[in-house]
C-alpha positions as CSV (number, residue, x, y, z in Angstrom):
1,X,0.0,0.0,0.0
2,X,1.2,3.3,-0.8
3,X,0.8,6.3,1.9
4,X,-0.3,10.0,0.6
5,X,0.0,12.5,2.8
6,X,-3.1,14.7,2.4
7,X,-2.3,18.5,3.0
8,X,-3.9,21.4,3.5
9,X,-3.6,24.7,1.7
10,X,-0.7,25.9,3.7
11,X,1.3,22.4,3.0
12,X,0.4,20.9,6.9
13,X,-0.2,17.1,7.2
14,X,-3.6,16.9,7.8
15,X,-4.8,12.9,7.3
16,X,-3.4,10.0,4.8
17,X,-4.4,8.1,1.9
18,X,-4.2,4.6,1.6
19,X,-4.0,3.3,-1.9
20,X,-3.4,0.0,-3.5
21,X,-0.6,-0.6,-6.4
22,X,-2.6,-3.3,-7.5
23,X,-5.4,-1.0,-8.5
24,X,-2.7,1.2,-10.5
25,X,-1.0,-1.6,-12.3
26,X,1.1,-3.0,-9.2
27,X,4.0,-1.9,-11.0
28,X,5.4,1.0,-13.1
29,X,5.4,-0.2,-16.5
30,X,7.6,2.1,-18.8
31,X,6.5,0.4,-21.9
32,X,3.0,0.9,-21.7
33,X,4.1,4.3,-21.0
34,X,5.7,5.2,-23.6
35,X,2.8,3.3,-26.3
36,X,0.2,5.4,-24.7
37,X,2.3,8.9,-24.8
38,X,3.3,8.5,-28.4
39,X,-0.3,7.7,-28.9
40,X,-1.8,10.9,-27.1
41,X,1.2,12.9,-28.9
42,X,0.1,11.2,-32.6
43,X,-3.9,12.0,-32.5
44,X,-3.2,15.4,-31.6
45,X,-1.6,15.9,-34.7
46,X,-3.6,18.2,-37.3
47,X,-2.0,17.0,-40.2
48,X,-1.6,20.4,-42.4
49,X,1.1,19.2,-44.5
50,X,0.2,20.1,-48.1
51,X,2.3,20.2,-51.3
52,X,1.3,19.9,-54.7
53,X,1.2,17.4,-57.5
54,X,2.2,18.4,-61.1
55,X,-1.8,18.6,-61.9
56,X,-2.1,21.0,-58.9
57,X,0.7,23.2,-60.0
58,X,-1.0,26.3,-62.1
59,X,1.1,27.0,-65.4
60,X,0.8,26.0,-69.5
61,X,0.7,22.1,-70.4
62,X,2.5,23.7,-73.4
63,X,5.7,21.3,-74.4
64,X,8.5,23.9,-73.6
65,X,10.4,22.9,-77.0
66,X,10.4,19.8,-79.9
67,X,11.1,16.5,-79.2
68,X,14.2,16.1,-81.6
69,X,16.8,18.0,-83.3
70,X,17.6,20.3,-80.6
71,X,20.7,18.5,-79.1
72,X,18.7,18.7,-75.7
73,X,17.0,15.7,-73.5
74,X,13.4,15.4,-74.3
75,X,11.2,17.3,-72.0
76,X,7.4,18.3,-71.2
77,X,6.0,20.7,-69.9
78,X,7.4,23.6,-66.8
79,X,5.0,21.1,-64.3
80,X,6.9,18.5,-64.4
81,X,8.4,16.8,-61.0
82,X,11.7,17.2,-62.9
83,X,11.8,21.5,-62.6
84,X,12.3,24.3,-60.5
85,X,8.8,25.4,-59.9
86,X,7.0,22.4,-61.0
87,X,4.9,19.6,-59.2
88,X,6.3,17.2,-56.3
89,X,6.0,13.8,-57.0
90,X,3.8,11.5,-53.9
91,X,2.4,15.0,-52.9
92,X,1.2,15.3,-49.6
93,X,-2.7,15.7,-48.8
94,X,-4.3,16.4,-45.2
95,X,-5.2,13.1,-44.1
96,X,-4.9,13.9,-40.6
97,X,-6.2,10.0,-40.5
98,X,-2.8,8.5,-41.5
99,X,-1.4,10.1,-38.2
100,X,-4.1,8.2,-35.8
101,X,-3.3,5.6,-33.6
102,X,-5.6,3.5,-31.6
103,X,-4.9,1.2,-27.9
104,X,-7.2,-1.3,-26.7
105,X,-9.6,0.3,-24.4
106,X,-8.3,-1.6,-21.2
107,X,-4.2,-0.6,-22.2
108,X,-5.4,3.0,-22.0
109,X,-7.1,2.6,-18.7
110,X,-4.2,1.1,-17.3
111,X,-1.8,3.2,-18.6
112,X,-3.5,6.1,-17.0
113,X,-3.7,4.9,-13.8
114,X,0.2,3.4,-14.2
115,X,1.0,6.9,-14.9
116,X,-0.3,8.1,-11.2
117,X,1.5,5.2,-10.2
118,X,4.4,6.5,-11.3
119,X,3.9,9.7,-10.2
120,X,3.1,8.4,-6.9
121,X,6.4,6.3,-6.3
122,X,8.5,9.6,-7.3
123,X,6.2,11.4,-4.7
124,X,5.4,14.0,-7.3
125,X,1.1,13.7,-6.3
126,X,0.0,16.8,-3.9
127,X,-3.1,15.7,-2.7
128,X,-4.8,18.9,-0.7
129,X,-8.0,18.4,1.1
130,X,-10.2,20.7,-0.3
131,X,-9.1,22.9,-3.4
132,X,-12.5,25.4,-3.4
133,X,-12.4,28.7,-3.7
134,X,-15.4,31.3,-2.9
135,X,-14.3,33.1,-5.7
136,X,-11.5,33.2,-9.0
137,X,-7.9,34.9,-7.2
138,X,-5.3,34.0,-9.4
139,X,-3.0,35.3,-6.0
140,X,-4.8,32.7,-3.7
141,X,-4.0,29.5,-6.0
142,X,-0.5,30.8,-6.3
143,X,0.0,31.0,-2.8
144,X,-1.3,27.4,-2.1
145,X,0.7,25.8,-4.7
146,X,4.2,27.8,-3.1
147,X,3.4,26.3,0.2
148,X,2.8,22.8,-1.0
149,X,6.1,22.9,-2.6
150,X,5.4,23.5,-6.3
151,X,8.5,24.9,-7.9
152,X,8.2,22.9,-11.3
153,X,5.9,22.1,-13.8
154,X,2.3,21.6,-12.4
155,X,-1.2,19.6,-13.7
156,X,-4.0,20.7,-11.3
157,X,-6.8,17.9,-11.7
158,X,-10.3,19.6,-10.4
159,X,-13.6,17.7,-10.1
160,X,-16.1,19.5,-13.2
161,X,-18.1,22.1,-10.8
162,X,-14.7,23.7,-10.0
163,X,-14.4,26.2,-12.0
164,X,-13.2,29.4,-9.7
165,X,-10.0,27.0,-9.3
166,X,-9.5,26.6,-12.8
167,X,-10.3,30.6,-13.7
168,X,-8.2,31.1,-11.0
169,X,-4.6,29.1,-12.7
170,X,-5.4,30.2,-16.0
171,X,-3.2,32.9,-15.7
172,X,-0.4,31.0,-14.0
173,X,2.9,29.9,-15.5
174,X,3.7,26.8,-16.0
175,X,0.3,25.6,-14.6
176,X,-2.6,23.8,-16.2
177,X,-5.9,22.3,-15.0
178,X,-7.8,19.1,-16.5
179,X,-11.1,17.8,-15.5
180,X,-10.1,14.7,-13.2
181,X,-12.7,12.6,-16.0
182,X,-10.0,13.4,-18.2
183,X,-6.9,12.7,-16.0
184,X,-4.2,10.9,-19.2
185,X,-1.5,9.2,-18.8
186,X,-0.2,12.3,-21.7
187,X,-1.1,15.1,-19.4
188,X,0.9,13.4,-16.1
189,X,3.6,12.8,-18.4
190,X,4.1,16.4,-19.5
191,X,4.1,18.0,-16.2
192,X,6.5,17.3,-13.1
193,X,3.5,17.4,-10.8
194,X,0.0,16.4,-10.1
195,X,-2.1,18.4,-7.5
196,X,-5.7,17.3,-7.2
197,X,-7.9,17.9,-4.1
198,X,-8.6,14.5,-1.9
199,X,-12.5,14.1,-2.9
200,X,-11.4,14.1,-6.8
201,X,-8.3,11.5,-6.3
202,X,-10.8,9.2,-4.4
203,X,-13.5,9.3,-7.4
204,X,-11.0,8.9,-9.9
205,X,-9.5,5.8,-8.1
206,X,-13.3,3.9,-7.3
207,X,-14.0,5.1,-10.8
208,X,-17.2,7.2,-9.7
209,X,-16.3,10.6,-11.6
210,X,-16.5,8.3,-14.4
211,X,-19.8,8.5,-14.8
212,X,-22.4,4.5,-14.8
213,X,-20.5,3.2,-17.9
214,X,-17.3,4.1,-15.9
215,X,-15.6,4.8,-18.7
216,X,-11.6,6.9,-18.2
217,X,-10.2,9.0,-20.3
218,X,-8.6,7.6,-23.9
C-alpha cells in the first residue's frame, strides 16, 4: 500500500491516503508508457502538411520545345516533377487519419492509472483536502501551490463544478488544469507534478467521476 500524505492549503499534514498498487498496475510499467504517450502525442496531430502534385501546380501544359533536333534531352512541360517550380511527385494531402493511432480500451485505462502510479512512487502527487475557492484569485491559487512545494511544472486535476479553481490558474505559468474525467497518462507525463484535491483523487481511483458506464479517459 502506498501512503499519501493529504495537506492542507498551507502544506500541513492533515490525514493519509491509503491506496493500493494493484489497482494502479502494481508496478510502473515504462513500456505501456511510452505506447500510450506517443499515442496521445500522434492523435493530436492536425495533419496540415500540403504540397502539390504536377496537376495541382498552375502553369501551361504547353511542351517547352520539340522532341528532336535540338541537341537537348526530351522534356514536357514547366510542371513536371523534374523542374524548378514544377509539381512534387507523392504529394502530400491532409489526411490527418494517417497520423491516428488506436490502444485497446483496457491498455489506456491502465496506462493512465500506471502513470499516477508513477507519479506516486516519485512522490510528485500533492493531494490537498479541499481545493474550493469562494471566488476566482489568481494570488490565492498561487499562494497554495508555493506552500505545498510547487516549484516545477504543475497539472492541477479539479472535479467539473470547480471552475473558480480553474479561472483562477489560467493565468499562472507553467500551470494547467484538466477535468479529473480526463486525468491521461499524456497530461501526467508532461508536467512534473499532479495536485488534485482528496475528494477528486478518491473518485478517480473507485472510478465514480466516471460517470455509470465508468468509462476513463482515452
Amino acid at each position: 500500500m502506498i501512503e499519501l500524505p493529504v495537506i492542507d492549503k498551507t502544506g500541513k499534514k492533515v490525514d493519509t491516503i491509503q491506496i493500493d498498487e494493484a489497482s494502479l498496475g502494481s508496478e510502473v510499467r515504462p513500456t505501456l508508457l511510452k505506447q500510450a504517450y506517443v499515442m496521445f502525442h500522434a492523435n493530436r496531430r492536425i495533419g496540415s502538411a500540403r504540397t502539390k502534385s504536377r496537376g495541382m501546380v498552375e502553369g501551361s501544359t504547353r511542351k517547352l520545345y520539340r522532341q528532336k533536333g535540338t541537341g537537348n534531352a526530351r522534356v514536357g512541360n514547366a510542371r513536371t516533377v523534374v523542374r524548378k517550380g514544377g509539381g512534387v511527385a507523392f504529394a502530400k494531402t491532409a489526411d490527418t487519419g494517417k497520423f491516428r493511432q488506436r490502444m485497446p480500451k483496457r491498455m489506456r485505462r491502465l496506462a493512465n492509472r500506471n502513470a499516477l502510479l508513477a507519479k506516486l512512487v516519485d512522490s510528485e502527487v500533492k493531494c490537498i483536502d479541499s481545493l474550493d475557492m469562494s471566488e476566482p484569485k489568481t494570488r490565492d491559487l498561487k499562494g497554495t501551490l508555493e506552500a505545498v512545494g510547487i516549484d516545477r511544472t504543475c497539472l492541477v486535476a479539479l472535479s467539473p463544478d470547480n471552475r473558480n479553481t480553474a479561472l483562477s490558474a489560467r493565468n499562472l505559468e507553467n500551470v494547467d488544469t484538466i477535468r479529473i474525467d480526463q486525468l491521461n497518462a499524456f497530461e501526467l507525463l508532461n508536467h512534473r507534478y499532479l495536485v488534485v484535491d482528496r475528494a477528486s483523487l478518491e473518485a478517480f481511483l473507485d472510478g465514480s467521476c466516471f460517470g455509470d458506464d465508468n468509462q476513463e479517459a482515452a
